[in-house]
N, C-alpha and C positions, 0 to 999 in steps of 0.2 A: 403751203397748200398741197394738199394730194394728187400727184401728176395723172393726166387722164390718159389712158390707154388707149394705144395706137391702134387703128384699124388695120388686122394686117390682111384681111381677104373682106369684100361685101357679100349681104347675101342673096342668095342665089335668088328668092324667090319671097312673093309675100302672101301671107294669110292671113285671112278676113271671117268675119263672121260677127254673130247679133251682138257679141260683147268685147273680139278679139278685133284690134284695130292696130294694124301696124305704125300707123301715124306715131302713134303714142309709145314708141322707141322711145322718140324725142325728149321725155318726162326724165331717162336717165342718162347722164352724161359718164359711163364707164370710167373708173379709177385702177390703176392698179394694184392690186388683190383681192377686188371685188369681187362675190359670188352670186353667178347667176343658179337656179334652183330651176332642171327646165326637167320636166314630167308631163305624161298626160295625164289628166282630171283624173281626181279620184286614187291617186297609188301614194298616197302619201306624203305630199307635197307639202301643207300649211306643217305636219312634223318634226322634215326638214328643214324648214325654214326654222321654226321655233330652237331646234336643239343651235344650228349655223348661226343664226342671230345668239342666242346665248353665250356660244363658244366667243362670237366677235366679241360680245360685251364684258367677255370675264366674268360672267355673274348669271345666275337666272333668274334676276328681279332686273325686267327690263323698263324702259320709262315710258316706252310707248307700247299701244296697240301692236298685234305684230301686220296686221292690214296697213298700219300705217308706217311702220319702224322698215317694212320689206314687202312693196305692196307687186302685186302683179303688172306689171312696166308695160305692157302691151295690151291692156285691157280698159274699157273705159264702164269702168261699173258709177258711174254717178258723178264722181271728186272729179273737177275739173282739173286738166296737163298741167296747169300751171301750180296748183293745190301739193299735186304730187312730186314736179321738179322740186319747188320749195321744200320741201321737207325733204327731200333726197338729200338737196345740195347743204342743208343746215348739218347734215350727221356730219361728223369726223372721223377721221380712217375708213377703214373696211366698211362696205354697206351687204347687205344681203338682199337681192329681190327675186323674182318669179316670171315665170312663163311656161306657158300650154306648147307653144311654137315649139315644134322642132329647128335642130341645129342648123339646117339650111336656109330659116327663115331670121337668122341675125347672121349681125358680122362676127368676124373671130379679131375679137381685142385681144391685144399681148397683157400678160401677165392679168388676166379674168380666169379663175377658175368657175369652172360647168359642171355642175354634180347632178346625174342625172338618174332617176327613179323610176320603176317599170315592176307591175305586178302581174297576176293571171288573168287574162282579157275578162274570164266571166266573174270573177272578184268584183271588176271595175264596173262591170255590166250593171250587176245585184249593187253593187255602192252606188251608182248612178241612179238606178229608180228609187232608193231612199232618199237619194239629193234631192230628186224634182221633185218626191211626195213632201218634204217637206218646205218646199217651197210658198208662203202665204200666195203668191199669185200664178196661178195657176194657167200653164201656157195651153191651150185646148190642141186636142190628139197629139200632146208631145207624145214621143215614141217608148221614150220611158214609164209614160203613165197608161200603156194600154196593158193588156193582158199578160201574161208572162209569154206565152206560145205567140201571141204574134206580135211581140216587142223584140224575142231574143231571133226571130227571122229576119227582124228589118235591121237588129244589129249587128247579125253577121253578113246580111246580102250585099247593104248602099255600099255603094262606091263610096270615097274619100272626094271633096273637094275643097279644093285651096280657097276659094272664095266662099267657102259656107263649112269652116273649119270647125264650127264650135258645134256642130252637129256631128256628138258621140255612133261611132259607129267601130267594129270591127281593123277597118282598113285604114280608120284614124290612129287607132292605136298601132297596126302595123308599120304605119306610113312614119310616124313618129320614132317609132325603133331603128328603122331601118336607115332613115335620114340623121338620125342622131348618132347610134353606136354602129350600125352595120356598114355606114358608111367612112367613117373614118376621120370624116370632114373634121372633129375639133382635135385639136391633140391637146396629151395630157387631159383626156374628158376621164372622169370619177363615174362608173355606173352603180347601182345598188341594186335591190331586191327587196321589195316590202317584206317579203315573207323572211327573208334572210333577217332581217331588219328586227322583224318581230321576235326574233329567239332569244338576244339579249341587250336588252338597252343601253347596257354600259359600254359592250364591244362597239352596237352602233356607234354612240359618243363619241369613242374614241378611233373608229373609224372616219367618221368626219373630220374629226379635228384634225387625224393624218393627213386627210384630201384635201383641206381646205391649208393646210402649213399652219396650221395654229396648235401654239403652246399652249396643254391642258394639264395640271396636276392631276392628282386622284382627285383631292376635294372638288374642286371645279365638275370633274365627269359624273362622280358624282350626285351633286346639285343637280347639274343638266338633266343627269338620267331621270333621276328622283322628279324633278317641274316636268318634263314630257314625257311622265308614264300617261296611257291612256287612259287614266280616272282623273286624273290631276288633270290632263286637259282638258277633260268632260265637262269637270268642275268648275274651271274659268273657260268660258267657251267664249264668253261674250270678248274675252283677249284675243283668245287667238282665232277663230272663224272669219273667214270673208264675211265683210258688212256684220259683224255681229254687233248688238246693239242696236242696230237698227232699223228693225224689225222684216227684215226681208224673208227672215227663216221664222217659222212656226216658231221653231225651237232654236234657239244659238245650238244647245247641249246634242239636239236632230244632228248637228252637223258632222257630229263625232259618232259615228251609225254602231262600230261594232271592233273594232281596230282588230279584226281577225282575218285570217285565209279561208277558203275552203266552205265559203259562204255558197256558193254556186251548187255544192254536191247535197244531190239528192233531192235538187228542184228543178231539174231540166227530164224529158226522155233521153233514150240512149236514143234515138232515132235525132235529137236537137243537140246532143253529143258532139253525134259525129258529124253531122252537117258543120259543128264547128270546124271541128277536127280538120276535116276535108278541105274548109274555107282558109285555115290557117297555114295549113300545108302550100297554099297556095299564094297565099302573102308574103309567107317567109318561109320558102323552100330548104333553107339549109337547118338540116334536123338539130344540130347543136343549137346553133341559136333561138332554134323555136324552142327547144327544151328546157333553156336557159330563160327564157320569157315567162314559161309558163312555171317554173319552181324557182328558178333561182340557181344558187349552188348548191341547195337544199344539205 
């Protein structure tokens, strides 16, 4: 049996919100070399998972769902804890899951790799209002379904709160950065760049598979590359989307909105610019790393 990994710090703090429930740690019992997959909404996330799960699997014909194969551990979207331990605890070797929380809202298990994903906040913004609108049930005055002009005000102004984390906002996405990479807290933490990410699939591949210790030949990367381009996931969406199949989304294929950057330019004023600009400056003061947020290594 695969030895579980030790807690070697708790965490700091907990977040909550309409569908992130800390309780539901509990669902995974950490092994060592398991990979946790912790980003905020919308930068990427089910991708990584897809190529991480591949790489564990040796293959990119996987047997399960990837909702089910590497589900989000901290979230309770419908499947009962117990639904999701079990099929946790059934996989052998390496598992792959998910989480929105930042690094200070788990423990630091030995030998868990945390590969962790951050795109350009109004990327996430513009991907975020395609999420809700394609949502079948429609949440009334979500903040992402009102106007563009006074949607992208309430995303940069709200404050951030731990107890009502799952309400996208600016200072979630900063709060997230800052507790996960700026702070230092995981070592040995892997960060990414969507945008970086997006320029060649194979280097991604094989970028992962360095971060995560896993042996990849050519063939294998590949396969990988080839199964998670973004037409091919388009394709089978009903695989790899949250709840896909299930009719939560208009669309499974909705969920896959554009797999681009630079979605933001040339639908804001410069006057909604810089009111960014100004806000972000102010979340994360140190200019490298806000510049690094917002491109990448470019």
């Amino acid at each position: 049996m695969d030895a579980h990994a030790p807690v070697l710090a708790p965490a700091v703090r907990e977040y909550r919100g309409s569908t992130t429930d800390p309780l539901r740690w509990a669902t995974w019992a950490p092994r060592k070399g398991d990979i946790l997959v912790c980003t905020p909404p919308k930068c990427g996330t089910t991708w990584t998972q897809t190529m991480l799960a591949m790489l564990v699997n040796g293959s990119s014909h996987l047997q399960e769902k990837i909702p089910v194969l590497s589900p989000w551990v901290d979230a309770d979207l419908g499947v009962p804890a117990d639904e999701v331990a079990t099929s946790l605890a059934r996989q052998k070797g390496r598992r792959v899951v998910k989480t929105h929380t930042p690094a200070d809202g788990f423990p630091i298990w030995e030998g868990v790799t945390v590969i962790a994903v951050y795109r350009h906040p109004l990327d996430i913004f513009f991907s975020l209002r395609k999420h809700e609108a394609n949502k079948k049930v429609v949440t009334p005055d979500h903040p992402m379904s009102l106007p563009v002009p006074e949607s992208i005000l309430r995303f940069i102004d709200e404050p951030v709160d731990p107890e009502d984390f799952d309400k996208d906002t600016l200072a979630s996405v900063t709060l997230h950065y800052s507790k996960t990479v700026l702070s230092g807290r995981y070592p040995n933490l892997n960060v990414s760049h969507y945008s970086d990410m997006l320029r060649d699939g194979h280097r991604t591949v094989r970028h992962l598979a360095r971060a995560a210790g896993i042996e990849a030949d050519a063939e294998l990367i590949d396969q990988v590359a080839e199964a998670t381009a973004f037409s091919a996931m388009k394709a089978r969406a009903v695989d790899y989307a949250p709840v896909g199949g299930t009719g939560y989304w208009k669309s499974d294929a909705g969920f896959f909105d554009s797999g681009s950057s630079g979605k933001w330019e040339g639908k804001l004023s410069p006057a909604e610019i810089d009111l960014f600009n100004t806000r972000l400056a102010e979340l994360v003061p140190n200019e490298r790393a806000r510049t690094w947020l917002l491109a990448g290594d470019g």
